[in-house]
C-alpha positions in Angstrom: 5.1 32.1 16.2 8.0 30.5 13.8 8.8 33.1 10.6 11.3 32.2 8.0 12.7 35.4 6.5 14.2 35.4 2.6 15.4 38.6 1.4 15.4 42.0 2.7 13.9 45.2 0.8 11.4 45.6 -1.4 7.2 44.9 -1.1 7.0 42.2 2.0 5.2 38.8 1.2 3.7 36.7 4.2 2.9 33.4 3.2 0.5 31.4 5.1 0.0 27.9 4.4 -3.0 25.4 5.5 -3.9 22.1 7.4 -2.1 19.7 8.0 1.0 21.9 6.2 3.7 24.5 7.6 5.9 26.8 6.4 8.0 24.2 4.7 5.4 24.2 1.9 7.1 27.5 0.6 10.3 26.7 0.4 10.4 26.6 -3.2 8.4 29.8 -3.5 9.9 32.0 -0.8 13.7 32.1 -1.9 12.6 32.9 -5.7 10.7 35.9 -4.4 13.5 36.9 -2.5 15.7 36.7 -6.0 12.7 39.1 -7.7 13.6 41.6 -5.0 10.9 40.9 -2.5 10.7 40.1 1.2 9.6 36.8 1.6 8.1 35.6 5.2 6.9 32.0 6.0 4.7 31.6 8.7 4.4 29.0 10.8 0.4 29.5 12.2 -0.1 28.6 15.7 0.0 24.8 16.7 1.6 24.1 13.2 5.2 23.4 12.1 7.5 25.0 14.7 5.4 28.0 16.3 4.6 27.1 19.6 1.0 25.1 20.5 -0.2 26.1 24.2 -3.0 23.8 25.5 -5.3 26.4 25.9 -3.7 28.0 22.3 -7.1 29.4 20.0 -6.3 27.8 16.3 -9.7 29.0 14.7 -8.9 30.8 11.3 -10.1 34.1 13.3 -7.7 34.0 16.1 -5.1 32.7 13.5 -5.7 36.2 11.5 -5.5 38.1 15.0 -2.0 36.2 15.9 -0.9 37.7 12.1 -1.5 41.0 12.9 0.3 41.0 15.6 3.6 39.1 13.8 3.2 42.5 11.5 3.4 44.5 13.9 6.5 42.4 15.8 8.2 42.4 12.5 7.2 46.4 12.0 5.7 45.6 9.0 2.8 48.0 8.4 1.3 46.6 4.6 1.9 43.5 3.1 0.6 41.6 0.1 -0.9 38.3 2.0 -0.4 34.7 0.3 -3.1 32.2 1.5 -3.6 28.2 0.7 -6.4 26.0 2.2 -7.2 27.4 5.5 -4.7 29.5 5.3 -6.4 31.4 2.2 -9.5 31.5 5.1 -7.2 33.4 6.9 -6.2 35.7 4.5 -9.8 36.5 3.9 -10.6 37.2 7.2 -7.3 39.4 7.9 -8.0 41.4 4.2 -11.7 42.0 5.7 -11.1 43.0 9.5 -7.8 44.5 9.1 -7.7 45.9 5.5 -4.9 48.2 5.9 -2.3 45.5 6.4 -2.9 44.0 3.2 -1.6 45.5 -0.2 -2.1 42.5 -2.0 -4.3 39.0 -1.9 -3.8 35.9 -3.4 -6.1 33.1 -2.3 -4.6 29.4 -3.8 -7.7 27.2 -3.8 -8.3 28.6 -0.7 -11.7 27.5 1.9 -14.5 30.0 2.1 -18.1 30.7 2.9 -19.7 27.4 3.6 -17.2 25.0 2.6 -14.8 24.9 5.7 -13.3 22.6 6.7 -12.9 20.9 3.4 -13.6 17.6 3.0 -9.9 16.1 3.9 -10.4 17.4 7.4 -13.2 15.7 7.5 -11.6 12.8 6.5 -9.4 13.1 9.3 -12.5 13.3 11.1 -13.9 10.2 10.5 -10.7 8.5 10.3 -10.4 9.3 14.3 -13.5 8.4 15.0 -12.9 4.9 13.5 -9.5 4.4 15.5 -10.7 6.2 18.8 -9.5 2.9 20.8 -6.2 3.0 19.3 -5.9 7.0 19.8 -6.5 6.4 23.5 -3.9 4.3 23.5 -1.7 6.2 21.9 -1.2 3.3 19.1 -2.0 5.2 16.2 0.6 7.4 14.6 -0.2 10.9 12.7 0.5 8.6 9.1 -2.2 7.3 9.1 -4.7 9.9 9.4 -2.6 12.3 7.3 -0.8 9.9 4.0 -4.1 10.1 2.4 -4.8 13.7 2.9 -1.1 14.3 1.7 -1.2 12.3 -1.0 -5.2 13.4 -2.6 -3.0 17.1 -2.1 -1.4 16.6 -5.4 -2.0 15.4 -8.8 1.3 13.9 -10.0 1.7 10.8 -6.8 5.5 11.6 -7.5 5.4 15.1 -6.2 4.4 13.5 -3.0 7.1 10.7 -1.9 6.9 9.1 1.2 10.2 10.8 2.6 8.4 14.0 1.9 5.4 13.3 3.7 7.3 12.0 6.2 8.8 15.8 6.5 5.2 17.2 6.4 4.1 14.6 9.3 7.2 15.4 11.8 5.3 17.9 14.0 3.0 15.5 14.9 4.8 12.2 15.5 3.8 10.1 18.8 0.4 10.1 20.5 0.4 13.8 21.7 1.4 14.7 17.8 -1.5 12.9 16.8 -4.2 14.4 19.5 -2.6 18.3 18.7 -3.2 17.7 15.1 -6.9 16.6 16.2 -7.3 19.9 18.0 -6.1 22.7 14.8 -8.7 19.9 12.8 -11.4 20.6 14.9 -10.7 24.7 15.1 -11.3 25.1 11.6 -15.1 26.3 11.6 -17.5 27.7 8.8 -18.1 30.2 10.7 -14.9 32.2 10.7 -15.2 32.6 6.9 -19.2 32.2 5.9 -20.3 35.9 6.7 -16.7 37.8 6.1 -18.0 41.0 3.8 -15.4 39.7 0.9 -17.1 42.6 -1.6 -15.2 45.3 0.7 -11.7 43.8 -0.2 -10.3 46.7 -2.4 -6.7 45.7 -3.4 -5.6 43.7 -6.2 -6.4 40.0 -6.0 -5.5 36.8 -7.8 -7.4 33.4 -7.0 -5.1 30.6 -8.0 -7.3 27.2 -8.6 -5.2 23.9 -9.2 -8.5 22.3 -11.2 -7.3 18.9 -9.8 -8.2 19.6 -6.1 -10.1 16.8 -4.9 -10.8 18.6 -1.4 -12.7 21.5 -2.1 -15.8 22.7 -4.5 -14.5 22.6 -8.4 -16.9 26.0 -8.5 -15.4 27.5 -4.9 -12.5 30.3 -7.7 -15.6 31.4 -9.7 -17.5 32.0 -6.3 -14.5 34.0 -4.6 -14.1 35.5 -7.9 -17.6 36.7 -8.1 -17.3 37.8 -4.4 -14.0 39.9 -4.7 -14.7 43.0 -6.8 -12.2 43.0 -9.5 -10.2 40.1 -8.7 -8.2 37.5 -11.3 -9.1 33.8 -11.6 -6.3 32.0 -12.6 -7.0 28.0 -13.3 -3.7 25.5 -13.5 -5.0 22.5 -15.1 -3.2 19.6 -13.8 -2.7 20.2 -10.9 -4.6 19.6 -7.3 -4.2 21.7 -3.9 -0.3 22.1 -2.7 0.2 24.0 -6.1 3.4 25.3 -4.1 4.9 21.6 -4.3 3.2 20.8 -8.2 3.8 24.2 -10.0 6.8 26.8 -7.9 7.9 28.3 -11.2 4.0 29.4 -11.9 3.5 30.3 -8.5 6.2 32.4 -8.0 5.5 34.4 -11.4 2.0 35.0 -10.4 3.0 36.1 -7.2 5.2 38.4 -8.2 3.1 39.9 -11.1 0.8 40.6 -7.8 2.7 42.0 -5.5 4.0 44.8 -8.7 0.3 45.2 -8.9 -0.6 46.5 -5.4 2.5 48.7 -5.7 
């Protein structure tokens, strides 16, 4: 698994980002922290951005939370506060539930959870494949299709989102065996991974970060992981849809930062 280190000292940060992203989302995020005094580390989950993606790989949001634990524990990094957007905030849950002592810290940025995973750009995806299955065969359909619109619906401002920037988001999975890999992580993210995780026995400070102009997910889903997570912070950006990352760094990184004090 591919880890991009900022900083050294200070609380550690591991920032896990979501479908169809990678550890490129962060870059705006992860050298800031660093500047606060903080570790920053950008993960690149399994099958995504540069980590490797074995045929036989497991990229459920459960095995994804396993393959974390054990990065900690390459890295000999006991406790960390846990950054998670998308499917990666399902993997954040799922780590802060089965393996509570390794997070300090939670942030979930409009993140999937209990019924409502995949969200619904996945699912786009989904159909999207099943209406160009001759093509896919064929290995005539390219990763841009399936993934401009998901891209672009990821942000609120159209201009945060240029094409020579999705064309940086889309480079793992150029060609036709890009295109059937992204396929396979699509179809690994499952309800069930996150529906039944016991999210009332998460005891460390948590912030849910909700871009209100998410077109993906449930408008309700902060309010529900807010009323889930005892004690936890809601925090709604209007404005401003899913990547919050690419739309709002400056925000981002404050909030981040005022979290990981917090679990000190």
């Amino acid at each position: 698994m591919h880890v991009e280190r900022f900083g050294h000292g200070g609380q550690p940060v591991l920032l896990i980002h979501g479908f169809p992203t990678s550890s490129f989302l962060w870059r705006a995020i992860a050298p800031r922290l660093a500047e606060s005094g903080h570790t920053a580390l950008a993960i690149d989950l399994l099958g995504y951005g540069e980590s490797d993606r074995p045929l036989d790989g497991d990229y459920s949001i459960a095995a994804q939370a396993e393959h974390i634990d054990r990065v900690m524990t390459a890295l000999r990094i006991p406790r960390a506060a846990i950054v998670g957007i998308d499917a990666g905030g399902g993997v954040a849950q799922r780590l802060a539930v089965t393996r509570p002592t390794r997070v300090g810290a939670l942030m979930l940025i409009n993140s999937v959870g209990f019924d409502e995973c995949p969200a619904r750009d996945v699912k786009v995806v989904q159909r999207e494949t099943a209406r160009f299955t001759f093509r896919l065969t064929r290995g005539m359909l390219g990763a841009a299709q399936l993934l401009r619109r998901v891209l672009e619906g990821s942000v609120a401002d159209r201009e945060r989102m240029p094409a020579r920037l999705v064309a940086r988001y889309l480079a793992p999975y150029v060609g036709s065996e890009g295109v059937m890999h992204l396929l396979s992580v699509a179809r690994a993210l499952r309800a069930e991974d996150v529906a039944d995780l016991a999210l009332r026995t998460i005891a460390v400070p948590t912030t849910i970060v909700w871009g209100e102009a998410d077109q993906w997910l449930d408008s309700g889903m902060g309010e529900r992981l807010q009323g889930a997570i005892p004690g936890s912070v809601l925090v709604k950006l209007p404005g401003v849809a899913r990547l919050v990352p690419e739309e709002s760094p400056e925000t981002l990184t404050q909030l981040i930062d005022e979290l990981v004090r917090r679990g000190t």
